[in-house]
C-alpha positions in Angstrom: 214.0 -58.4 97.1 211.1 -56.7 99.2 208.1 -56.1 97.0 206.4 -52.8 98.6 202.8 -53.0 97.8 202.9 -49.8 96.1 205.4 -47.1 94.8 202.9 -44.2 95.9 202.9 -42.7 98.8 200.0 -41.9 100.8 198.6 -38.4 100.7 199.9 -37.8 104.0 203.6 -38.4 102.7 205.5 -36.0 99.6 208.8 -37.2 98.0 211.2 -34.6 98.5 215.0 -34.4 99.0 216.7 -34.0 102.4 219.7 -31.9 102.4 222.6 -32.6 104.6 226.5 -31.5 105.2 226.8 -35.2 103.4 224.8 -34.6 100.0 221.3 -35.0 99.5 219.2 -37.8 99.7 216.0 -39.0 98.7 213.0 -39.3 101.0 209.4 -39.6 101.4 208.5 -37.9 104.5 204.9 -38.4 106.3 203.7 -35.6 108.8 200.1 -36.3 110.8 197.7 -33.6 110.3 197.9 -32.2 113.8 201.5 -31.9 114.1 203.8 -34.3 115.6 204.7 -35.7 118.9 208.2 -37.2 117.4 210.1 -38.1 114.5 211.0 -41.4 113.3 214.0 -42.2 110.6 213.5 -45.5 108.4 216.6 -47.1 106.7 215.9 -49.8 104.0 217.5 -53.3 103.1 219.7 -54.7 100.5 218.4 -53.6 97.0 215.3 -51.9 98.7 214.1 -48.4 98.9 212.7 -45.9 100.5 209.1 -47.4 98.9 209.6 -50.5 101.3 208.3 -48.6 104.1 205.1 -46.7 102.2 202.6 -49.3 103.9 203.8 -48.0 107.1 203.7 -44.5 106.5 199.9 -43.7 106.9 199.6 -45.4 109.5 202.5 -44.2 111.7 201.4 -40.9 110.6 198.1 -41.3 112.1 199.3 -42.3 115.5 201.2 -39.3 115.2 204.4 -39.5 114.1 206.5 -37.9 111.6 208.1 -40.6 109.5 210.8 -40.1 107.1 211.9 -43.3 104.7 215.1 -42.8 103.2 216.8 -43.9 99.9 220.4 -44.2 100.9 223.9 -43.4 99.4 223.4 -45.0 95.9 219.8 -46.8 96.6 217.1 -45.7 94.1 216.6 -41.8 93.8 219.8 -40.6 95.7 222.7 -40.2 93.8 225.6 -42.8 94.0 229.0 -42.8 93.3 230.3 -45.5 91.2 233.1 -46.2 93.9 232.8 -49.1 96.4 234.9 -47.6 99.2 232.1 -44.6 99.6 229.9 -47.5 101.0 231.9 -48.5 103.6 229.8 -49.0 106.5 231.7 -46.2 108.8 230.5 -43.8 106.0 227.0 -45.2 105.5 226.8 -44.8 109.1 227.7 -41.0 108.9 225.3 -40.6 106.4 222.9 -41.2 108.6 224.3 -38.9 111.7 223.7 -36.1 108.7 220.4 -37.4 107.7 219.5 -37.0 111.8 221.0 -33.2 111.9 219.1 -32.4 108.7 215.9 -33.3 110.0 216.9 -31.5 113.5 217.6 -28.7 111.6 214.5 -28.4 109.5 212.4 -28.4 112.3 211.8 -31.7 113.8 210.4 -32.1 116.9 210.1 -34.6 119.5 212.6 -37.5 120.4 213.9 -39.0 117.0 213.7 -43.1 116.7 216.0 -45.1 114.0 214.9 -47.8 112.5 216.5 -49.8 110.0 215.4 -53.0 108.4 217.6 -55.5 107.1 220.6 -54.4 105.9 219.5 -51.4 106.8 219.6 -52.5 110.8 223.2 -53.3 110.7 224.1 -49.4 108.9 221.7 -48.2 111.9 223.5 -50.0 114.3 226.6 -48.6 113.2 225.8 -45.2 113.4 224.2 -45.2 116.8 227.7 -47.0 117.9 229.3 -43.7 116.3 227.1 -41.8 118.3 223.5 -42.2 120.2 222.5 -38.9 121.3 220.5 -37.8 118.6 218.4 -41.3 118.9 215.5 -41.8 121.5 215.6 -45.4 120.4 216.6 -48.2 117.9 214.3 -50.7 115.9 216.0 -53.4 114.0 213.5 -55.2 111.9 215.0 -58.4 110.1 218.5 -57.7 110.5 220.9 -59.8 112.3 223.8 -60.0 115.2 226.2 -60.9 112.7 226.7 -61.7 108.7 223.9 -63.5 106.7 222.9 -67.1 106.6 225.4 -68.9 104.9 223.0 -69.5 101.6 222.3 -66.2 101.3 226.0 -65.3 101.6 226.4 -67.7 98.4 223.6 -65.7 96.7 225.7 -62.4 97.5 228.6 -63.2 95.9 227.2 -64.8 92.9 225.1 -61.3 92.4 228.3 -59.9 93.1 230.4 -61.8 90.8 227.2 -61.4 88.1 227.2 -57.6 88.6 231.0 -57.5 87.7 230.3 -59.3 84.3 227.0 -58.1 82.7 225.3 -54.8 83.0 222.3 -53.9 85.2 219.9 -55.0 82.4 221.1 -58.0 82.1 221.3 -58.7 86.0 217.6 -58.1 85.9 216.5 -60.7 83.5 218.3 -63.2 85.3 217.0 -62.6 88.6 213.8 -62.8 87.5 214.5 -65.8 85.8 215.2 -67.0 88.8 212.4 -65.4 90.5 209.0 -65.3 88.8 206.7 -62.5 89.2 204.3 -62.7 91.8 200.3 -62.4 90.4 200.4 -59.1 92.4 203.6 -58.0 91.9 204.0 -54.3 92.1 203.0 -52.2 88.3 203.7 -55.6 86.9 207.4 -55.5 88.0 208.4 -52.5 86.3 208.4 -50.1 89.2 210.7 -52.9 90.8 212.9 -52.9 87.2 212.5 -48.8 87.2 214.6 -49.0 90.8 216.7 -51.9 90.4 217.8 -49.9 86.9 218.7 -46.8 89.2 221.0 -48.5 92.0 224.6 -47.8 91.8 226.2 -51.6 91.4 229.0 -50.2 93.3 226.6 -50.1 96.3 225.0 -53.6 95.7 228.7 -55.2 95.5 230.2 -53.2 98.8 227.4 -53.5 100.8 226.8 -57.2 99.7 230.2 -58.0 100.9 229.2 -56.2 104.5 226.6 -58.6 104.8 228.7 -61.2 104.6 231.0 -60.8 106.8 229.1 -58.3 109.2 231.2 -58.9 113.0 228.6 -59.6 116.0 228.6 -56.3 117.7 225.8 -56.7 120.3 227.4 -56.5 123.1 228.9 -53.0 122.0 225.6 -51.9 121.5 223.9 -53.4 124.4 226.7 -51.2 126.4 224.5 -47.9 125.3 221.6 -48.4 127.2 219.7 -47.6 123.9 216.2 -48.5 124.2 216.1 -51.5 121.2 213.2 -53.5 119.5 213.7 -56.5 117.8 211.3 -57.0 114.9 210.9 -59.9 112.4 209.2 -62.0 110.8 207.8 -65.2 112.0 210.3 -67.2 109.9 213.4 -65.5 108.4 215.8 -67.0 105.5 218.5 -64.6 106.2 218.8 -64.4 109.7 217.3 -67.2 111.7 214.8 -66.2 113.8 216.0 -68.1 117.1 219.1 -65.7 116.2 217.2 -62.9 116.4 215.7 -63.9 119.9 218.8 -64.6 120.9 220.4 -61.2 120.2 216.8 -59.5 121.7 217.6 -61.4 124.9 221.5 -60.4 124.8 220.1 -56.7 124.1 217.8 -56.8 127.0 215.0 -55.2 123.7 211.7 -55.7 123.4 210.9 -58.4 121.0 208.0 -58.4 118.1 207.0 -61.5 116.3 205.0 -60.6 113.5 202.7 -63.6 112.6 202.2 -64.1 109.1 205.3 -62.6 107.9 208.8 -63.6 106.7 211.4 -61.3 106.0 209.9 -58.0 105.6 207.2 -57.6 107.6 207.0 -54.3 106.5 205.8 -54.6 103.2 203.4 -58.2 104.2 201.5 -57.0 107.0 202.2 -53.5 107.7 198.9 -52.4 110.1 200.5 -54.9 112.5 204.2 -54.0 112.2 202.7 -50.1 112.8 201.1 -51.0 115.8 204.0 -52.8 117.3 206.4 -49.9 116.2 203.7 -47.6 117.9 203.3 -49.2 121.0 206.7 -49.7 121.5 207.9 -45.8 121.1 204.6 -44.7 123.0 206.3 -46.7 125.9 209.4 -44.3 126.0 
C-alpha cells in the first residue's frame, strides 16, 4: 500500500469532480500560476488514490504543467459499483478515454500525457491500445509487461479470498497486523483507514485478479509509436526491475531509475520522480 506523504493537496491543486459521458470521478487537479503549456493525466495503483501523486503535484505544476490525479471507478472518493464485471479492464480503460475528453472539453490545453503507476500503468496501457490520439505520450511508473510477481499474486488472492469473508473493517485490522505503522505514517494511519474504508471491495477483488493474470502486451503497444517512459524504483517487489528494463528496451522508451526508491517512487522521492517526468515530456 503507497503511503502519500500527505492527504492535502498543495495550494496550487483543488479537489474537485470531473465530469464525463462515463460518470464522475474524483480528482485533484493542479494548474501553474501562469497558465499551462500541457496537461498531464495521473492514474493510481492497487488500493491507492488519487493522494499518491500529491508530492508530485507542486512541483509538476511549477514546471508548468497542469496535472490532474484521479480516483478511479470505485478507488477512494469516486463512486463504485458493488459489481466486479464494471472493472473489467476494457471498461477501466474507457474510463479513462472519458476522463481525457472531459478534460479536453473543459478547456485543456496543450498535448495531454498519461501516466499511470502500478496498476494503474497496465489500465493506461489499455486505454491507449483502445485508442492513442488523445495522448502526447505514456509514462508507466512501477507497473509491469505482464501479471505480478508470483508472491504478490499469493498476497492477491488471499486479500481476495479475505475480502469475500469479513468486512472492510475487519480486512484493515489484519493488514495492519501484518503491516505495522510506519513512525511517520500518514495522520497516524487514519487517513490510510479513512480510504481503505471507502474502496468498493468489488474493485479490490476484480482488479486484483487483473494483476494476476495481466497478458504481456508490449509488443502491441510498442506497434503505436507512442512516445513511452519507463519509471521505477531502484528495486521493485512486484515487478522485477530487470523486467522492467527489459520491457523499456522492447518499447524502444526512455528509462528512469529512481535511486533511493522502491515501488512507488512517487510518494519516496518525489522532486526527483518530477524532474525525470519533466525532462522527459519537455523532450517532446
Amino acid at each position: 500500500m503507497s503511503r502519500p506523504p500527505t492527504f492535502t493537496p498543495p495550494p496550487c491543486a483543488r479537489a474537485r469532480t470531473l465530469s464525463t459521458e462515463r460518470g464522475d470521478f474524483a480528482v485533484l487537479d493542479a494548474a501553474p500560476a501562469a497558465g499551462a503549456r500541457a496537461t498531464a493525466l495521473l492514474l493510481p495503483g492497487y488500493t491507492g488514490s488519487k493522494e499518491d501523486f500529491v508530492a508530485l503535484l507542486e512541483p509538476l505544476a511549477d514546471a508548468g504543467f497542469r496535472v490532474v490525479s484521479v480516483d478511479g471507478r470505485g478507488q477512494y472518493e469516486t463512486e463504485g459499483t458493488g459489481r466486479q464485471e464494471s472493472y473489467a479492464q476494457a471498461e477501466l480503460a474507457q474510463d479513462v478515454q472519458a476522463q481525457a475528453a472531459a478534460l479536453r472539453g473543459s478547456g485543456a490545453t496543450g498535448d495531454l500525457h498519461l501516466l499511470g503507476h502500478s496498476l494503474g500503468g497496465q489500465i493506461a496501457r489499455a486505454a491507449v491500445l483502445l485508442d492513442p490520439s488523445p495522448f502526447r505520450s505514456l509514462t508507466l511508473m512501477s507497473s509491469g509487461p505482464a501479471e505480478i510477481s508470483p508472491d504478490q499474486q499469493k498476497k492477491a488472492r488471499l486479500l481476495a479470498d479475505t475480502l469475500s469473508r469479513w468486512n472492510m473493517a475487519e480486512v484493515w485490522e489484519a493488514m495492519r497486523a501484518m503491516d505495522p505503522p510506519e513512525d511517520a505514517d500518514v495522520g497516524d494511519g487514519e487517513d490510510l483507514r479513512r480510504r481503505w474504508m471507502r474502496h468498493d471491495r468489488a474493485q479490490l477483488i476484480a482488479t486484483g485478479a487483473q494483476l494476476s493474470s495481466e497478458p504481456d502486451r508490449v509488443d502491441e503497444l510498442a506497434a503505436l509509436s507512442l512516445p513511452v517512459h519507463v519509471v521505477s524504483g531502484e528495486s521493485d517487489d512486484v515487478w522485477p526491475v530487470p523486467l522492467l528494463d527489459g520491457m523499456a528496451r522492447r518499447l524502444g522508451a526512455r528509462r528512469t531509475v529512481v535511486a533511493g526508491a522502491e515501488h512507488s517512487p512517487n510518494t519516496a522521492r518525489p522532486r526527483e520522480t518530477a524532474a525525470a517526468l519533466v525532462s522527459f515530456w519537455e523532450s517532446l
